[in-house]
C-alpha positions in Angstrom: 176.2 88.7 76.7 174.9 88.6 73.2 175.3 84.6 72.8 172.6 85.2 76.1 170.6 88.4 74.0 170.3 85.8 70.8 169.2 82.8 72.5 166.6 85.5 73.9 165.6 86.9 70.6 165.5 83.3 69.4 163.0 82.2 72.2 160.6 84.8 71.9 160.5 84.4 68.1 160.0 80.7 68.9 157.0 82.1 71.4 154.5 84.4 68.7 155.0 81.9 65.9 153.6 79.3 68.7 151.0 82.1 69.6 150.3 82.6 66.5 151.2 79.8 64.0 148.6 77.9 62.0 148.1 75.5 65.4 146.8 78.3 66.9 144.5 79.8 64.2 141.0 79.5 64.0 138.4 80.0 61.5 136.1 82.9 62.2 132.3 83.1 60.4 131.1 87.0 60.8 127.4 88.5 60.4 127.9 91.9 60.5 125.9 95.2 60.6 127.2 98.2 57.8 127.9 101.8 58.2 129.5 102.7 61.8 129.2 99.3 62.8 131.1 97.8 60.4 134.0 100.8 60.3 134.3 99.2 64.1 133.9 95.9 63.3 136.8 95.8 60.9 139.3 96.7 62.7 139.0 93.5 64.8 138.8 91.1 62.1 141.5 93.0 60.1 143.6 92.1 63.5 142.4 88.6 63.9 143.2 88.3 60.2 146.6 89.6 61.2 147.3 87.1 63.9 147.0 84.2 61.4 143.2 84.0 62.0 141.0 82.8 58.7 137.8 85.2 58.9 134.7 84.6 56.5 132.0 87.4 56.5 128.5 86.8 55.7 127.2 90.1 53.3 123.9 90.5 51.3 124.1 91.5 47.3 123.1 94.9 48.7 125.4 97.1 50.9 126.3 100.6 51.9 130.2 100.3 53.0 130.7 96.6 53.3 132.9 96.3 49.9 133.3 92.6 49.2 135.6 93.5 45.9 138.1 95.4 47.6 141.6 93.7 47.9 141.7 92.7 51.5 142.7 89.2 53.7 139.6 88.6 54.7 137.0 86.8 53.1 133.8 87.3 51.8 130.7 85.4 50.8 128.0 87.1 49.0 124.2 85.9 49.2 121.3 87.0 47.2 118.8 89.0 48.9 115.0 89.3 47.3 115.1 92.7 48.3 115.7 95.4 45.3 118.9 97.8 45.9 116.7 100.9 45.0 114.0 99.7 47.8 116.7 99.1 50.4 118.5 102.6 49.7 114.9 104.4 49.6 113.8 102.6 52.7 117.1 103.6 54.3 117.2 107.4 53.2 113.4 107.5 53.9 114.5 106.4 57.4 117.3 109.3 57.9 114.7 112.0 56.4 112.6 110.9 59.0 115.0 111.0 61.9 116.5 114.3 61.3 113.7 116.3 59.7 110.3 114.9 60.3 110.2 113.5 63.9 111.3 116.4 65.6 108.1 118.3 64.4 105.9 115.7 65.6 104.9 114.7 69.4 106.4 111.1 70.8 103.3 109.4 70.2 103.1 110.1 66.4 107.0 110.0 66.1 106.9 106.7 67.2 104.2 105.4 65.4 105.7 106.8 62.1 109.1 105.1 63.1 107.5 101.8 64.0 106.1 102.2 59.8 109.3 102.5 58.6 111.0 100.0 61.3 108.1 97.4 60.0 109.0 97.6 56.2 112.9 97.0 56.8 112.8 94.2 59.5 110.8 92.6 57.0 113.6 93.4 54.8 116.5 92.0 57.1 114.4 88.7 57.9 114.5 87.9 54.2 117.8 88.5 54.2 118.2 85.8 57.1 115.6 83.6 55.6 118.3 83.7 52.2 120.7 82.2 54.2 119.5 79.8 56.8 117.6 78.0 53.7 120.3 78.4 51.5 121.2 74.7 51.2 124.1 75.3 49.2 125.3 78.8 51.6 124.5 76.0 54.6 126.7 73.2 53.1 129.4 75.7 52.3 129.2 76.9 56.2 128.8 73.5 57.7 131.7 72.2 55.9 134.1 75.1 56.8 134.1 74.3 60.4 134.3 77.7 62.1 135.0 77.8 65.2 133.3 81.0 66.4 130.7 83.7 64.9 131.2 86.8 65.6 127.8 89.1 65.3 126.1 92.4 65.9 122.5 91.7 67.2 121.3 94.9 65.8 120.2 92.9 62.8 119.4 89.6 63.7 120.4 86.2 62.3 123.8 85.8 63.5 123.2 83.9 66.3 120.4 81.7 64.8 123.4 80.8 62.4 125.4 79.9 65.4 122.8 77.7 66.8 122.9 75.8 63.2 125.7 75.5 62.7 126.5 74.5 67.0 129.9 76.8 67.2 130.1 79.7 70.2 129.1 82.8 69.5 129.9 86.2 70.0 128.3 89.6 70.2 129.3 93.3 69.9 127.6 96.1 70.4 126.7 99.6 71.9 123.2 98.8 72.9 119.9 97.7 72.4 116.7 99.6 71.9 115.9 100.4 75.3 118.7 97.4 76.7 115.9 95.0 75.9 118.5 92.2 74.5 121.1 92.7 77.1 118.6 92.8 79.6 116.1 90.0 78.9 118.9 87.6 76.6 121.8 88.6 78.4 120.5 88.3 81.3 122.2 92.2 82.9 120.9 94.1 85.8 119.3 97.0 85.1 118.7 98.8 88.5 116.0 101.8 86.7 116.6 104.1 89.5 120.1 104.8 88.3 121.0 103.0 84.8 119.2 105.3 82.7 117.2 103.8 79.5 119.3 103.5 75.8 117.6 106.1 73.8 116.2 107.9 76.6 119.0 110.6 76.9 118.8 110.8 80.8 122.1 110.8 83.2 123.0 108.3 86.1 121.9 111.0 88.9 118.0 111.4 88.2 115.3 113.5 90.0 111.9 111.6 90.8 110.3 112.5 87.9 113.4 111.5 85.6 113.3 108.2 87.7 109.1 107.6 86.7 110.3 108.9 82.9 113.3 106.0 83.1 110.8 103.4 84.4 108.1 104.4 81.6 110.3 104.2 78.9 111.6 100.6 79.8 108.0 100.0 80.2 107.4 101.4 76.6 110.7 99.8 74.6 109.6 96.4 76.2 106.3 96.8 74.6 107.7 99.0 71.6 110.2 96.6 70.4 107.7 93.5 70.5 105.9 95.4 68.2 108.9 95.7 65.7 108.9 92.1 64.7 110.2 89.9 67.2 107.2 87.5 67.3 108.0 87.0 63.5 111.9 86.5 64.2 110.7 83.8 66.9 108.5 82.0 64.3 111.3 81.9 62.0 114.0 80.7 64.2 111.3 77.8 65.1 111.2 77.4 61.6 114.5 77.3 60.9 115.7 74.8 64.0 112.7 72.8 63.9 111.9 73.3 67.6 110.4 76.1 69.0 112.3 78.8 70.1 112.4 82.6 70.3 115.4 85.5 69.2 115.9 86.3 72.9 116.4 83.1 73.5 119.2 82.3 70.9 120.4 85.6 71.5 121.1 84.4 74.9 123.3 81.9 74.6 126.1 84.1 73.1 129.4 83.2 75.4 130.8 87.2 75.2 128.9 90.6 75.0 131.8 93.2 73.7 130.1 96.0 74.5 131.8 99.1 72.4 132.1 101.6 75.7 134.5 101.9 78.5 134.6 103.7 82.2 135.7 106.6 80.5 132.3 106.8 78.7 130.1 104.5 80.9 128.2 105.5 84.3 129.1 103.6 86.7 126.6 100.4 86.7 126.4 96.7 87.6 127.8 94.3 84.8 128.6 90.3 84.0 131.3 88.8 84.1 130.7 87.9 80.1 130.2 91.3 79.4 133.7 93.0 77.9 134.6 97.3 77.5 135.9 97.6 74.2 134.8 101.1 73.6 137.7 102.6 71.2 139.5 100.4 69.5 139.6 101.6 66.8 141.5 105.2 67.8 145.2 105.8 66.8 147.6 107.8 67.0 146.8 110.7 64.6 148.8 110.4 60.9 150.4 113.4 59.0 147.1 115.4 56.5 147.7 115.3 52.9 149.7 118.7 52.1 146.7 120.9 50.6 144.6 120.0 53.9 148.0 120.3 56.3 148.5 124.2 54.6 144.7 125.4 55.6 144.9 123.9 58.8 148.2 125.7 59.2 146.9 129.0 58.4 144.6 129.2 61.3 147.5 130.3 63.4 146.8 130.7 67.0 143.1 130.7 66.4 143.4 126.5 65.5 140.8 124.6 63.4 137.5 123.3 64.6 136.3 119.7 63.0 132.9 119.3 61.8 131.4 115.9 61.1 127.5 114.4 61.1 128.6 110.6 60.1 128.4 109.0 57.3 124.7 108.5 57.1 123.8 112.5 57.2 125.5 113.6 53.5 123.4 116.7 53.0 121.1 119.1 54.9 118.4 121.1 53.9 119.5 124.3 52.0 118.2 126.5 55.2 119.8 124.0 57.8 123.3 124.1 55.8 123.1 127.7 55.7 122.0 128.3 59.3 124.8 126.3 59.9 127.2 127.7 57.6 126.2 131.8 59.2 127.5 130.5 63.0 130.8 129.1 61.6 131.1 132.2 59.6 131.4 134.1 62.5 134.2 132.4 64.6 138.3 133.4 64.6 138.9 129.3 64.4 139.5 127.7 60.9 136.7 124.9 60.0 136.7 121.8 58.0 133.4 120.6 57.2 132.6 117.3 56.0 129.8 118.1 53.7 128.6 116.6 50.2 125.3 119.0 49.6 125.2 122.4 48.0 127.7 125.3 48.7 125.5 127.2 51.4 124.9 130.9 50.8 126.5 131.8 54.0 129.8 130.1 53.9 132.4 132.3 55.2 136.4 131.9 54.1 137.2 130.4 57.3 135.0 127.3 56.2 136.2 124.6 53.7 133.8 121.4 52.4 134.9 118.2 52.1 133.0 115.3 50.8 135.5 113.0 53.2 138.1 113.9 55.7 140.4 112.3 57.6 138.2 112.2 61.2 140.7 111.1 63.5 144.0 112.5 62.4 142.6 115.8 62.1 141.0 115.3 65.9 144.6 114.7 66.9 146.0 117.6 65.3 147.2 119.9 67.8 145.6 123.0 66.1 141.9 121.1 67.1 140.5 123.2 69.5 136.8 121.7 69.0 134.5 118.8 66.9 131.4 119.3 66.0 129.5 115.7 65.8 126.5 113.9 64.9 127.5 112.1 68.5 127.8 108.6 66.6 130.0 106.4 69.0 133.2 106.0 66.5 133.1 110.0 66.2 132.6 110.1 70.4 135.5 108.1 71.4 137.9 109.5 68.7 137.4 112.8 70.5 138.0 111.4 74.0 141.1 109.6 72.5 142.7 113.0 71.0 141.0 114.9 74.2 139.0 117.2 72.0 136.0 118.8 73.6 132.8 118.3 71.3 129.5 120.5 70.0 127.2 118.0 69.8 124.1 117.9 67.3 122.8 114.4 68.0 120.3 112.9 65.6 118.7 109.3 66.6 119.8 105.7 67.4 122.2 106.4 69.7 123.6 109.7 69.7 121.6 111.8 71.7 122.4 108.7 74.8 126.4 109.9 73.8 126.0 113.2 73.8 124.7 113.0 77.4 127.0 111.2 78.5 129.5 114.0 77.1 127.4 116.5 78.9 127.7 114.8 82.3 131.4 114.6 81.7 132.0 118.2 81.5 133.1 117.2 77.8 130.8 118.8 75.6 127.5 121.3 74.8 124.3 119.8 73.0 122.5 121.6 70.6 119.0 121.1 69.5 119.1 120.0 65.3 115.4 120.5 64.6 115.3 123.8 66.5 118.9 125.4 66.7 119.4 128.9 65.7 122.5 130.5 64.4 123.5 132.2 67.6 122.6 128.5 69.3 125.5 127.2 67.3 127.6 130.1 67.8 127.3 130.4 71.3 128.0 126.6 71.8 131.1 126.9 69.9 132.3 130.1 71.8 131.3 128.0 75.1 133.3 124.8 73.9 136.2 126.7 72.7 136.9 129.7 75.0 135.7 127.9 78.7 138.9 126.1 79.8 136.8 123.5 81.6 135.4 121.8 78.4 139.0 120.8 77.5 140.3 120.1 80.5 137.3 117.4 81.1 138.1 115.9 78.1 141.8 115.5 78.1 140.8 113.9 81.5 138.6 111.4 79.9 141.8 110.6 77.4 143.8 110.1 80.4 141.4 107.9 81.7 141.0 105.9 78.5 144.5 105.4 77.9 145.5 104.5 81.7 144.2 100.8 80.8 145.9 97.6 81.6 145.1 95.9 78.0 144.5 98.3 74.6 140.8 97.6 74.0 141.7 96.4 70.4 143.6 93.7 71.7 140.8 92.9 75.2 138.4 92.3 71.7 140.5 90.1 70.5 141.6 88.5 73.3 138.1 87.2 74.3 137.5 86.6 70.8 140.2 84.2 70.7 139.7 82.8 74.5 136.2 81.5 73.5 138.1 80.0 70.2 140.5 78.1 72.6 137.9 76.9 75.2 135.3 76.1 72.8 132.9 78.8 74.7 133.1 80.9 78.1 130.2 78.4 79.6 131.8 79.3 83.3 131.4 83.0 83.1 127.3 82.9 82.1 125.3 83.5 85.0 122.3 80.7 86.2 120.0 83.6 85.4 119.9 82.0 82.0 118.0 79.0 83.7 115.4 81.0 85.5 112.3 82.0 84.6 111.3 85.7 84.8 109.8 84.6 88.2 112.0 82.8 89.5 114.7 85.6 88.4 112.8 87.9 90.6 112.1 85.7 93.3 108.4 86.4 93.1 108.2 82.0 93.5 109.8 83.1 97.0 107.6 85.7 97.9 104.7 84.0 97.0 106.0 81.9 99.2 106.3 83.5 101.8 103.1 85.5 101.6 101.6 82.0 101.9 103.4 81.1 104.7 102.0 84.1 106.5 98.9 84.0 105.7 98.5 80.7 106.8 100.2 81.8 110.2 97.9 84.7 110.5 95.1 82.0 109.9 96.5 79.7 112.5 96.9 82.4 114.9 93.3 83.9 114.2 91.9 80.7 114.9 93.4 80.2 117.7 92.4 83.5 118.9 89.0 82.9 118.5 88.8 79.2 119.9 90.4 80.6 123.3 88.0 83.2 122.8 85.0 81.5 122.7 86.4 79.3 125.4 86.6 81.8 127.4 83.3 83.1 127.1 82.0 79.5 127.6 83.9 79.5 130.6 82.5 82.7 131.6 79.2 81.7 131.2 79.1 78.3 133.1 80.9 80.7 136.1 78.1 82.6 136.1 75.5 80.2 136.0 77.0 78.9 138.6 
């Protein structure tokens, strides 16, 4: 029986070092996106690193979290951008002053038209950072010569796949969403029934009224046009440029073999997909890790009352001094423990029960069994740690995606939205009272965790799994649809109905004709009878 148990041990030894020996490693080029999109990003290439995998990531001189220096297996090459690092952080905390303090004030119209300013200066920005790589001769030689044989990118900031196209290896992308779909839709090539898949950005649920169903259509009607007005003519004259044959973004974009899309069922209404789109939505969740002593003892001293978990990301550090203390007054007045994760002045109005923190540690606090609520930003990372831990969520959404997460949360039972640019104190209170005392808020979202563990493949290692499938097969050519050969008219069939409209037209014709010849016949007939 052991002999048997050895020779077992033995063969399954033999098994991952051929899984994951250097014959079956690959070399992975990476173009990615900072601040929550790289903390996801990460953790797959620190597990492809892990399985043997050699990963190379593309970063500008300039970045927010990206830290080429730090000691890590994965590598890094650095390229000069034109761009000044004062400009790029001014652009980018002009940008979250906008968002969060300035927009809400105005109507849609003029918030648009002020975010379409800003959006203007940095895509400039980011297409000079592309243009410092794709005619870097030297980054180019470097690239060409490595032989990679997949990139991996996050089409929020384009370039990654015009890289791809140079270099001609697969590519890659993962995301949460596009500006109103617009890429998955028009480069990817997804359905997007309007009457039921609500718009990205537009904060609307699966189950819409009529008039939610003519806002829906609108507003794919207004990103379509929106978006072509932030650039994309530019990046199409630029790829031309680049691959010396004209071509457009959406195009290139298109051609990317896998879409991990960073959502799951437990998030998701329920909509049509492709089969080359993947649900990877938290992967990067685990199991929650023992606090550091200091934090562990106030968390302890909540007693029965718990702790509640307060977060706005990592792009919102401060507040205005009236917001914080606003803020600061509602948490002052609840039984519950709080840990705030805040870098701005002390408010006024912070009460005992409150402690500031310029970092804490997000997930193993939301899977502390003293949580009884989080308040969040509704950034996706933030989102799905909570339905991990099953922690029912305030949420205090801002731009890009958030308020799309927080609805989601809403229609799920999970969570309580509050209104940033106009929230009172009692607004907050009352929300955290409703979050914390009503026993359906937690009970929806432990079953979202129950759901979003009660999966066949840990969405960690479905990433990677695709990842290293279209490493193996040199793409995933058999799971793109023939939409990607259509034109828009032919997609919709309009060619056919066109067609068709001919066709019976010309029947009608025929048949009108025909009506009047046997008519006239007739009264010819008629006639000679009675002249007869």
């Amino acid at each position: 029986m052991v002999a048997m148990s050895e020779k077992w041990i033995f063969a399954l030894i033999l098994l991952q070092l051929s899984w994951s020996g250097p014959g079956s490693c690959g070399k992975v080029l990476v173009w990615p996106v900072d601040h929550s999109h790289w903390i996801n990003l990460k953790f797959i290439l620190n597990e492809l690193s892990s399985r043997g995998h050699n990963v190379t990531i593309l970063v500008p001189s300039v970045t927010f979290l990206i830290d080429p220096t730090e000691p890590s297996a994965l590598n890094y090459v650095v390229y000069s951008t034109t761009f000044q690092e004062d400009v790029w952080f001014n652009n980018f905390e002009s940008f979250i002053y906008l968002v969060s303090s300035e927009i809400p004030k105005l109507s849609t119209w003029q918030g648009m038209a002020k975010l379409n300013e800003i959006f203007s200066r940095v895509g400039k920005m980011f297409r000079e950072s592309c243009r410092s790589v794709a005619f870097n001769q030297e980054v180019r030689k470097k690239l060409q010569e490595a032989e990679f044989d997949v990139l991996i990118t996050d089409p929020a900031i384009p370039c990654g796949e015009l890289i791809a196209e140079m270099l001609e290896i697969p590519l890659v992308h993962t995301l949460r969403f596009s500006p109103g779909n617009r890429l998955e839709k028009y480069c990817g090539g997804l359905p997007t029934p309007l009457s039921y898949v609500p718009v990205a950005m537009s904060g609307l649920m699966d189950r819409m009224s009529f008039v939610e169903r003519l806002k829906n259509t609108l507003l794919s009607l207004y990103f379509d046009f929106w978006l072509d007005q932030l650039g994309e003519k530019e990046w199409d004259q630029l790829y031309t440029e680049v691959l010396g044959k004209p071509t457009t973004l959406c195009e290139t974009m298109g051609k990317a073999e896998m879409w991990l899309i960073r959502t799951y069922w437990d998030f998701e209404f329920p909509r049509p997909y492709l089969p080359n789109f993947e649900f990877v939505g938290g992967l990067h969740c685990q199991p929650a890790k023992p606090l550091p002593e200091e934090m562990e003892a106030f968390v302890q001293s909540s007693g029965e009352h718990g702790i509640v978990v307060f977060s706005l990301g990592s792009m919102v550090k401060n507040l205005t001094e009236e917001k914080a203390n606003l803020i600061a007054a509602a948490l002052a007045q609840i039984p519950q423990k709080v840990l705030w994760r805040y870098k701005g002045k002390q408010p006024a109005t912070l009460g005992p029960n409150t402690k500031l923190y310029d970092w804490i540690p997000q997930n193993d606090l939301l899977g502390h069994p003293k949580t009884k609520a989080f308040i969040t930003h509704g950034g996706t990372n933030g989102i799905y740690e909570a339905i991990y831990h099953g922690v029912p969520m305030v949420g205090i959404p801002m731009f890009a995606d958030q308020p799309d997460n927080i609805a989601h949360m809403k229609a799920k039972g999970a969570a309580v939205e509050v209104d940033f640019s106009r929230m009172t104190t009692n607004d907050l209170l009352g929300a955290l009272n409703t979050v914390i005392n009503e026993a359906s808020y937690k009970e929806s979202a432990l079953r979202l965790s129950q759901i979003h563990h009660d999966q066949p493949m840990k969405p960690l290692d479905r990433a990677v799994f695709w990842i290293e499938f279209v490493m193996r097969h040199k793409g995933a050519k058999h799971l793109r649809p023939a939409s990607h050969s259509l034109t828009w008219y032919q997609y919709h069939c309009l060619d056919v109905v066109a067609f068709l409209l001919a066709c019976a037209a010309l029947g009608l014709f025929i048949i009108a004709k025909c009506c009047l010849f046997c008519c006239r016949k007739l009264g010819r007939t008629e006639k000679k009878r009675k002249r007869e």
